[in-house]
C-alpha positions in Angstrom: 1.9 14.6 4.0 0.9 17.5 1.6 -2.5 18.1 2.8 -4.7 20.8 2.0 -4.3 23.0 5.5 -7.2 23.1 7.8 -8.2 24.5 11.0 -6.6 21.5 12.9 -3.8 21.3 11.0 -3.1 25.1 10.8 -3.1 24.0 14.5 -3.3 -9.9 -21.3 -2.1 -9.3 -17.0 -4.3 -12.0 -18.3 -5.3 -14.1 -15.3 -6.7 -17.8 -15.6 -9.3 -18.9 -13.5 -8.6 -22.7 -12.8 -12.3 -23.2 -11.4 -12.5 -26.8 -10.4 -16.5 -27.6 -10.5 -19.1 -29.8 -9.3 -20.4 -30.9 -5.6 -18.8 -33.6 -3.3 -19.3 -34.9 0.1 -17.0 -34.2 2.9 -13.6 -32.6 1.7 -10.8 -33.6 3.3 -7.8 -31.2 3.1 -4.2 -31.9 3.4 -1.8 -29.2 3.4 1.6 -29.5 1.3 3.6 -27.7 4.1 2.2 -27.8 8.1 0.9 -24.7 9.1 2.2 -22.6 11.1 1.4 -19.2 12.9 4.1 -17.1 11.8 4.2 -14.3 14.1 7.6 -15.5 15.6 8.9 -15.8 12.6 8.2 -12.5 10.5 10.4 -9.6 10.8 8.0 -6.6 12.1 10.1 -3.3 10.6 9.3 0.2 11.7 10.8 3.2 9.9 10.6 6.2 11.8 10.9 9.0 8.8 10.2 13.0 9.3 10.6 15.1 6.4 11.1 18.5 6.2 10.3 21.2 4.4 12.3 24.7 4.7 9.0 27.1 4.0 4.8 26.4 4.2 3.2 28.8 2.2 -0.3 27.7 2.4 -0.5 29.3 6.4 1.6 32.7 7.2 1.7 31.8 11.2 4.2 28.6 9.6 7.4 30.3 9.5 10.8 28.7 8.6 11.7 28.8 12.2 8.3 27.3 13.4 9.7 24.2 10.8 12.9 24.4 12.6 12.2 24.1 15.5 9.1 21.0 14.8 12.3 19.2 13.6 14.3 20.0 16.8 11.5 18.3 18.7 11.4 15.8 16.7 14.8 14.9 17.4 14.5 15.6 21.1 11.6 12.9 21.5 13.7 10.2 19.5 16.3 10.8 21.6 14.3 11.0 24.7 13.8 7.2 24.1 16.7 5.8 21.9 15.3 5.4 18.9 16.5 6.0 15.8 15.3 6.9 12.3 15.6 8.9 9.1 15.1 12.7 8.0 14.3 13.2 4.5 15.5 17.2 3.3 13.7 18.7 0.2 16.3 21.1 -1.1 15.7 24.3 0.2 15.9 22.7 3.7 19.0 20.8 2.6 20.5 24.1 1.9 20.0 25.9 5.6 22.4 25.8 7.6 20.6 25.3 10.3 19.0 21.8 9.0 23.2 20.8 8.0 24.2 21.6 11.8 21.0 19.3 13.7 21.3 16.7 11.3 24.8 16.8 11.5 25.0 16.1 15.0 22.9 12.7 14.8 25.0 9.8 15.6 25.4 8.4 12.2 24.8 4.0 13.3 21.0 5.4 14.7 19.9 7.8 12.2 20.2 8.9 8.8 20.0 11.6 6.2 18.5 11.2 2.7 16.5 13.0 0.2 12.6 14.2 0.1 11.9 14.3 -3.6 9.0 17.4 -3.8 10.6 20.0 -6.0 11.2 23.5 -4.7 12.0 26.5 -6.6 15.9 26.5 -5.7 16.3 23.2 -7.2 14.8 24.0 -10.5 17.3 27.1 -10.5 20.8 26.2 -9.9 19.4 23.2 -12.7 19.3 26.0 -15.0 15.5 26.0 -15.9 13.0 28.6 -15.2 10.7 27.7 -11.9 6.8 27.8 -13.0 5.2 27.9 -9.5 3.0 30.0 -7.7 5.4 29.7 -4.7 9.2 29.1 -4.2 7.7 25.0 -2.9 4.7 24.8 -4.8 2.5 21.1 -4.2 1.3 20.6 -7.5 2.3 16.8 -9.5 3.1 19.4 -12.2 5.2 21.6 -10.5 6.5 20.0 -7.5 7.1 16.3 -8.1 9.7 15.0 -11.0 6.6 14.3 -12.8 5.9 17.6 -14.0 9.9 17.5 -16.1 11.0 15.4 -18.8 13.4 13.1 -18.7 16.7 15.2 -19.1 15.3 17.9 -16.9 14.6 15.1 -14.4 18.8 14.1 -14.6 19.5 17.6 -14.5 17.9 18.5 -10.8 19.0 15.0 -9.5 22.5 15.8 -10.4 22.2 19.3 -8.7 20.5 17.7 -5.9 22.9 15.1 -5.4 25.8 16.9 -6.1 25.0 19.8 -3.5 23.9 16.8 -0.6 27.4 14.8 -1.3 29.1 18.9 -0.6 27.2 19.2 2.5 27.4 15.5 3.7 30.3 14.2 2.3 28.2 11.0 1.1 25.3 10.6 -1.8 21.8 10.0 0.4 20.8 6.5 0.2 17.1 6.7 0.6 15.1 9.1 -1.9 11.1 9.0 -0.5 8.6 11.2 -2.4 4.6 10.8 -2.5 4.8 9.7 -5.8 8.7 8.9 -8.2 8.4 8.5 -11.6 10.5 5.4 -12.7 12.7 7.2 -15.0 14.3 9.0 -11.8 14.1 6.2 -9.6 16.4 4.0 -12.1 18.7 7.1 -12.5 18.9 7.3 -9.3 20.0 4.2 -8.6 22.1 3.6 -11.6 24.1 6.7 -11.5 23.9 7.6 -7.3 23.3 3.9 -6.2 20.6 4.5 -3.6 19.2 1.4 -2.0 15.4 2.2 -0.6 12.8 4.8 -1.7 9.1 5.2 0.0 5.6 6.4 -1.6 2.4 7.2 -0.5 0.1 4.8 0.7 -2.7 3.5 -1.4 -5.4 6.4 -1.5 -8.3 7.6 -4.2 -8.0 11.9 -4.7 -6.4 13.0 -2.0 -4.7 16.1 -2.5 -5.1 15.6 -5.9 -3.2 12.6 -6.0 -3.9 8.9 -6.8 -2.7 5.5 -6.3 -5.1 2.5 -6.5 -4.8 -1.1 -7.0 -0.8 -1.1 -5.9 1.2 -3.4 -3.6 -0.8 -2.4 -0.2 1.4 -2.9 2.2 5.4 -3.4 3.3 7.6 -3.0 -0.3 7.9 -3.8 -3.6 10.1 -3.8 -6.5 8.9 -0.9 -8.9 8.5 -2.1 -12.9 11.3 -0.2 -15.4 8.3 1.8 -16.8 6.3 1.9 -13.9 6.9 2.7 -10.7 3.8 1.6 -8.8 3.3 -1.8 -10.5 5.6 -4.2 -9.2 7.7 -6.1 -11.5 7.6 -9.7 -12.4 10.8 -10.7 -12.8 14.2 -9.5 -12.2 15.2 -8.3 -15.6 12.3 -5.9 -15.4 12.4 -4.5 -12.3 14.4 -1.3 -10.6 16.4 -2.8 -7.9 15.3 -0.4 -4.9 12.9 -1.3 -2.7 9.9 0.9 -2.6 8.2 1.4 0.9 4.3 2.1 1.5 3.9 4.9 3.7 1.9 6.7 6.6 0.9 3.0 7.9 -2.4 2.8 6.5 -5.2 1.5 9.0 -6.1 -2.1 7.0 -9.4 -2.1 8.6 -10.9 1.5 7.5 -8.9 3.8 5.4 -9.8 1.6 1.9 -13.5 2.7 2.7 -13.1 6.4 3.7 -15.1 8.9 1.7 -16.9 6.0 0.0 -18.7 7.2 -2.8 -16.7 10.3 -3.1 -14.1 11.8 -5.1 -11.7 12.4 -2.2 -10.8 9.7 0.8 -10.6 10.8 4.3 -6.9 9.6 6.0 -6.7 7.5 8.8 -3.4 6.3 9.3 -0.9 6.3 12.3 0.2 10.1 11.1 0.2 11.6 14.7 -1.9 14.3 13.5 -5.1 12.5 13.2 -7.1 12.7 16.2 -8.4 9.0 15.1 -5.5 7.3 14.0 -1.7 8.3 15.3 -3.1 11.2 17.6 -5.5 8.4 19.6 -4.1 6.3 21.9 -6.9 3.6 21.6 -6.2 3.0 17.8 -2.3 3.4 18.4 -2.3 0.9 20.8 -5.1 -1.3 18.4 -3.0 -0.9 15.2 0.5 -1.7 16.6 -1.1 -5.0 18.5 -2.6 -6.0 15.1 0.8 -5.4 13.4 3.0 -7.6 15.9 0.6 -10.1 17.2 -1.5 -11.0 13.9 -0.3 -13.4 11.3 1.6 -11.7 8.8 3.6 -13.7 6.2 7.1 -12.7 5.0 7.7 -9.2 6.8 5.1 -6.9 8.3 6.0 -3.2 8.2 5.3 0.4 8.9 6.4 4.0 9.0 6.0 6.1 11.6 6.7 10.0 11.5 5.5 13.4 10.2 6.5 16.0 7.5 7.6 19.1 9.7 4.9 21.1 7.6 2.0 20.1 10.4 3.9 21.5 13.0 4.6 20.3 16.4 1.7 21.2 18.5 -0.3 19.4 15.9 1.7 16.4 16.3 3.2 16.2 19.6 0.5 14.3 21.2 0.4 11.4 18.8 4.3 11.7 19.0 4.2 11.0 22.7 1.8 8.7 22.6 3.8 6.6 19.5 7.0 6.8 20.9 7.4 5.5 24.2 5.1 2.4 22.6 7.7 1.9 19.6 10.3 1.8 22.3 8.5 -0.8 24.7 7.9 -3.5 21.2 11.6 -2.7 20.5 12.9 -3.7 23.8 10.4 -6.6 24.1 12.0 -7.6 20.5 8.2 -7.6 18.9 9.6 -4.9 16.1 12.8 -3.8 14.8 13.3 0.0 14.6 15.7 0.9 11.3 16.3 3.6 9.1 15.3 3.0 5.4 18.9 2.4 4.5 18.8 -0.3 6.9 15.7 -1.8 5.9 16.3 -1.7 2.1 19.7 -3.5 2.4 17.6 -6.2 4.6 15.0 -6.4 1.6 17.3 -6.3 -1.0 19.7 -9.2 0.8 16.3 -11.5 1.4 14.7 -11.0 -2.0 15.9 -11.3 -5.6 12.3 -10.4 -6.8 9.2 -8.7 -4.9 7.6 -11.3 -2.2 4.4 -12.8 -1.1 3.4 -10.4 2.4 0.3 -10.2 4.3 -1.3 -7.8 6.8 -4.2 -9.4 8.5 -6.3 -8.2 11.6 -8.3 -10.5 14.0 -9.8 -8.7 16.1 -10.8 -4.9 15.6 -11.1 -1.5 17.8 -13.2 -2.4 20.6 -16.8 -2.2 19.8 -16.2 -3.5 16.0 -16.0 -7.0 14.7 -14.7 -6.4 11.8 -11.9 -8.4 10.4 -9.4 -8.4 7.3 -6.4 -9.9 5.4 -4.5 -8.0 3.0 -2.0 -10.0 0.8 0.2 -9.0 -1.5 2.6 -10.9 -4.6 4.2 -9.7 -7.6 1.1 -11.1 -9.4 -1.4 -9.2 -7.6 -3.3 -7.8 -4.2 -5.9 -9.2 -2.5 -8.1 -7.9 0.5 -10.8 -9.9 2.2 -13.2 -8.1 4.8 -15.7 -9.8 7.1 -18.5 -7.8 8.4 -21.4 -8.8 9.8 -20.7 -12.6 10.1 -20.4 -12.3 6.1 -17.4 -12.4 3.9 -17.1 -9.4 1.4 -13.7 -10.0 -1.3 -13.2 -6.4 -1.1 -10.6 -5.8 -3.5 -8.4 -7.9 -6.3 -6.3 -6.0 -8.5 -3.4 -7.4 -11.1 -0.2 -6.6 -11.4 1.9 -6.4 -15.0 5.1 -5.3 -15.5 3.8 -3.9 -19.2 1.4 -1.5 -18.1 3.5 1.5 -18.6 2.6 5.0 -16.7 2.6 8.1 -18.6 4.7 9.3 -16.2 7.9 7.6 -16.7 9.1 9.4 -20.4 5.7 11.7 -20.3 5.5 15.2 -18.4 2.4 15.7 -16.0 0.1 18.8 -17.2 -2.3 18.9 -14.7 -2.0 19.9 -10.6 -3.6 16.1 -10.7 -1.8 12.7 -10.7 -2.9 9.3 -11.7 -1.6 5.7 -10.8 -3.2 2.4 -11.0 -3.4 -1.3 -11.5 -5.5 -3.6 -12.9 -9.0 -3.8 -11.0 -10.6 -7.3 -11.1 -12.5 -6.1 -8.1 -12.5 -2.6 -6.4 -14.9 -2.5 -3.3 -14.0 1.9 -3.4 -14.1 3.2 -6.9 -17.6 0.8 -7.6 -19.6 1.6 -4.7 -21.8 3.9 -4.1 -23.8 4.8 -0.5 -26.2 1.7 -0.3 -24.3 -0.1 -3.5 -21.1 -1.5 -2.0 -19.1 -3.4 -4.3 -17.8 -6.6 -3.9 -17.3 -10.2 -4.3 -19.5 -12.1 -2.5 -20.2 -16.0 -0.8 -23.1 -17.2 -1.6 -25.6 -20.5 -1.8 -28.6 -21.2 -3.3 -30.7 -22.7 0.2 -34.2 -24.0 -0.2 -34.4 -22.3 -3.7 -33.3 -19.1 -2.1 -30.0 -17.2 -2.9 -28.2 -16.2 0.7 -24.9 -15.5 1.6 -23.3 -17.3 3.9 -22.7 -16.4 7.2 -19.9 -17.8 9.9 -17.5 -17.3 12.7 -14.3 -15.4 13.2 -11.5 -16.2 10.4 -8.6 -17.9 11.9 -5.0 -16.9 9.9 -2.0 -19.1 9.4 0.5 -19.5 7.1 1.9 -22.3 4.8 5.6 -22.3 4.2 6.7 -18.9 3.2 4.7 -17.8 1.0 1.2 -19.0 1.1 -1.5 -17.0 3.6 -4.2 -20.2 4.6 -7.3 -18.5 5.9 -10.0 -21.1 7.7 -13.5 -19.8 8.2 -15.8 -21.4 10.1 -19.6 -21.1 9.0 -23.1 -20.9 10.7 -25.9 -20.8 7.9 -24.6 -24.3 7.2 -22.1 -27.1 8.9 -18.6 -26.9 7.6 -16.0 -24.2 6.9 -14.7 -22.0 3.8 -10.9 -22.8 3.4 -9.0 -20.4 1.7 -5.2 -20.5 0.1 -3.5 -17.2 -0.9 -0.1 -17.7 -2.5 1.9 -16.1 -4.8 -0.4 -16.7 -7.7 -3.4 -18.3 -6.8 -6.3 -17.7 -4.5 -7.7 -21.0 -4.1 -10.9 -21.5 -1.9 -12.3 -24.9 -0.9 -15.6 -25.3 0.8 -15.8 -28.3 3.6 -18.9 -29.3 4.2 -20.8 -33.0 5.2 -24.0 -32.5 3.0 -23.5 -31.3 -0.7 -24.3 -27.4 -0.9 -25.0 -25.6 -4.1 -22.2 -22.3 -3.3 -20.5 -19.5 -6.0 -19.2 -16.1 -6.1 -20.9 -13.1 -7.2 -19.2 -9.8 -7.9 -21.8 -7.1 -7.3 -21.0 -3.4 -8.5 -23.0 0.1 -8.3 -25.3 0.5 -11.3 -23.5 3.7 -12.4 -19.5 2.0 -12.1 -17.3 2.2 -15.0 -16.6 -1.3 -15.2 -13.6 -2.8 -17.2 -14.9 -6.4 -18.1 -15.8 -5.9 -22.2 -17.2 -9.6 -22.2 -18.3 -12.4 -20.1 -18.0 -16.1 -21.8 -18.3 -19.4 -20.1 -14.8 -20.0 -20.3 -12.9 -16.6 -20.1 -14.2 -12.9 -19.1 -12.4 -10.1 -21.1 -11.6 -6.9 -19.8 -9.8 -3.3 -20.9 -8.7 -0.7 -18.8 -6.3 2.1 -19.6 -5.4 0.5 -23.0 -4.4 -2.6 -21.3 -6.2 -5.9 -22.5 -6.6 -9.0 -20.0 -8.6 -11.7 -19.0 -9.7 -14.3 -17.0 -9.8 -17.7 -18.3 -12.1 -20.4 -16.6 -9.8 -23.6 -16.9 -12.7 -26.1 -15.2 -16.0 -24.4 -14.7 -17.7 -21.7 -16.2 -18.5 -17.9 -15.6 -22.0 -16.7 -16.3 -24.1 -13.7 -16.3 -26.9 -14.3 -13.5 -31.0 -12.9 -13.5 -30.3 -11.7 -9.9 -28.2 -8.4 -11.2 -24.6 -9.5 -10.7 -22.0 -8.7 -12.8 -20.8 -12.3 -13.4 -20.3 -15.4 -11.3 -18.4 -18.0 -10.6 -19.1 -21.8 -10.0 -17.1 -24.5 -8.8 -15.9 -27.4 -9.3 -15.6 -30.3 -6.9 -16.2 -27.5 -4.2 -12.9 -25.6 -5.3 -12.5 -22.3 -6.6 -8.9 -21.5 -7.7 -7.9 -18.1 -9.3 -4.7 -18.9 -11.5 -3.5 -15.0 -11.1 -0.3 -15.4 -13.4 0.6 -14.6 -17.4 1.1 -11.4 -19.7 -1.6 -9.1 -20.5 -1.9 -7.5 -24.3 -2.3 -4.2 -25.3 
């Protein structure tokens, strides 16, 4: 990824709350669909993507050939062990002959050729504008991303791009990946050039200037028509092309890096991270966790490196990655494709974005943390546990009429912006000692506690519903919990009546979006966007003990509606 160089490297969505209310005795629960684990049964897709840059100007001792010859290893190493994958050119690498002879070479069913969408100064050229950079490939969202062009400059360096890729290849690329697309190009892309997947960058909060929060967290998504990182709804609204998360994120820590900050820390399986893809301990931890945990619908990730870090920075993570990805693939626990391959796969299965999950059972040895990550159209949701105690971490809506200024508007600053909805954001609220969330808690001899239990076990219902049972220890029964495509519904089993809700806890100093809390319906605003959440049986309320607002439920069942249309 574009990060700044360092000494190592230079080595109304409105959303109703159905909150059924009161207190029972012993809940019995029967499923509509058995249960089942899954992991047999979900496709576990690795893409194995390098892209390459022709020049790094951020570190003299980079040179062109330096790039080369990263890429050359590259190559060598996926050879070395039969796997295939796909290399992404930015223009000025498409246009060296040296690039057009490796790539070239690749046996065309194993590996293919498509497009990295950073801008360099060549491109902007033979379009016929004037380049504004400080270098001939120059990082900024302003400068180097089709976010810093309008609309008809934007057709104007696809053309040239596509054009001069169809002389050199004979074909139009088919996969376009980028840090961030605007939707404007995407859908010009595929309506005039027809390309079938694209890839951004995974969720992340400031780093290298760059932003994406509250998104689809995982696997891929169907971008909005004015929007490219909020999935669509519905079919009509939606740009056909798949879009692929990135870097594969580590679902345990990388959502709390730099808490507090301005800028996250990275830990993802990039091989040059000495923890993350350069350590063979979380390799080996992240890949278990991705084929042996319950995932629902597909579980996916991208292996790889921009040839900007260089290979001795990566070659360790590289050889440690490698042989592994080989070993699952012959074992049949993962499928290696290109993105070609794995966007016709998405595109043939779904007519509209689907219901995933990511969830980890057991963590890196010496940690007992756990999570789920689950993603819909509708929304995301990530549950942590830590500490015996179940934090909601994150919750954030998704509305196909939350535009980004990005799509018709031209970025003006080195800086760019893309969100969601928050209902809950455990990052962007906390501070060190404040840590947001929302949490499980009872009211126990006229004390307020959170409950406490066991290790989460997942499963899933049918094919789209994520059931998560948690056994508790402060008291005798079990939190149930339902995730599907738009409801989170929670259910707690117990034998003696018990007096539970949810509190959403925030720093003192977060910039919060909720404009009023009623008994019936909570209002919020964020980014001009008006929505709410609408209690349909029980109530929300403000609490003395410092929460933001509560909820209480019903008959011991809390269920989140999570569908409808926001207002502006």
């Amino acid at each position: 990824m574009k990060r700044k160089i360092t000494s190592r490297l230079l080595a109304g969505v409105a959303c109703s709350l159905i909150i059924v209310a009161t207190l029972s005795s012993f809940y019995i629960i029967r499923p509509d669909k058995p249960a089942d684990k899954g992991s047999a049964k979900t496709p576990k897709i690795v893409n194995i993507v390098n892209f390459i840059r022709l020049l790094e100007p951020r570190d003299p001792q980079i040179t062109e050939d330096v790039l080369y010859q990263t890429v050359v290893k590259q190559v060598e190493i996926m050879k070395k062990y039969k796997l295939g994958g796909t290399f992404l050119l930015q223009y000025d690498a498409l246009l060296d002959s040296r690039y057009q002879t490796l790539l070239k070479s690749l046996p065309k069913g194993s590996f293919e050729i498509g497009a990295w969408w950073e801008i360099p100064q060549p491109l902007v050229e033979n379009a016929g504008m004037k380049w504004r950079g400080r270098y001939p490939w120059d990082w900024r969202a302003n400068i180097g991303f089709s976010t810093g062009y309008t609309p008809k400059e934007r057709e104007k360096i696809i053309d040239v791009y596509m054009r001069d890729f169809k002389k050199i290849f004979g074909y139009y690329p088919k996969s376009v990946g980028s840090w961030f697309i605007d939707a404007y190009s995407l859908n010009y892309m595929y309506e005039k050039y027809h390309i079938v997947a694209s890839s951004n960058c995974k969720d992340q909060y400031g780093t290298d200037g760059y932003t994406l929060w509250g998104g689809y967290w995982n696997q891929a998504y169907y971008p909005s028509k004015i929007n490219s990182y909020m999935p669509a709804q519905h079919a009509e609204n939606q740009i056909p092309v798949p879009i692929f998360r990135m870097l594969g994120s580590d679902p345990v820590r990388q959502y709390d890096n730099g808490l507090g900050t301005r800028r996250q820390g990275v830990v993802t399986l990039e091989p040059v991270y000495k923890f993350g893809g350069g350590d063979s301990t979380w390799v080996n931890w992240f890949f278990k966790a991705l084929t042996d945990d319950n995932s629902l619908g597909f579980n996916y990730t991208q292996a790889g490196q921009e040839n900007s870090f260089t290979w001795d920075a990566m070659a360790k993570g590289l050889e440690i990655q490698m042989p592994l990805i080989a070993k699952l693939r012959n074992e049949g626990k993962i499928r290696v494709e290109t993105m070609e391959q794995s966007g016709l796969w998405f595109k043939k299965n779904y007519k509209v974005t689907p219901s995933t999950s990511f969830t980890v059972g057991k963590d890196i040895e010496g940690s007992d943390l756990k999570t789920a990550w689950f993603d819909s159209r509708f929304y995301r949701i990530n549950m942590i546990w830590e500490n015996g105690n179940l934090r909601i971490r994150d919750l954030h809506l998704f509305n196909e009429n939350f535009p980004s200024v990005y799509t018709k508007g031209v970025a003006t600053s080195n800086e760019c912006t893309f969100f969601t909805l928050p209902v809950v954001d455990g990052y962007i609220w906390s501070k060190k000692g404040e840590i947001a969330g929302l949490r499980v808690k009872a009211l126990i001899d006229g004390k307020e506690v959170l409950l406490n239990g066991g290790d989460p076990k997942f499963t899933n219902r049918g094919t789209s519903t994520l059931h998560i049972s948690w056994p508790l220890t402060s008291i005798k029964g079990s939190l149930e919990m339902d995730l599907s495509e738009r409801q989170v519904k929670m259910i707690l089993v117990t034998k003696e009546p018990i007096d539970w809700f949810l509190d959403l806890n925030t720093s003192k100093e977060a910039k919060l979006p909720f404009v009023g809390v009623k008994s019936k319906q909570v209002d919020c605003s964020f980014e001009g966007m008006k929505y709410n959440f609408a209690a349909m049986q029980g109530t929300f309320s403000k609490p003395a003990n410092g929460a933001v607002w509560r909820i209480k439920p019903q008959m011991n069942t809390i269920t989140l509606n999570v569908g409808g249309a926001a207002k502006r």
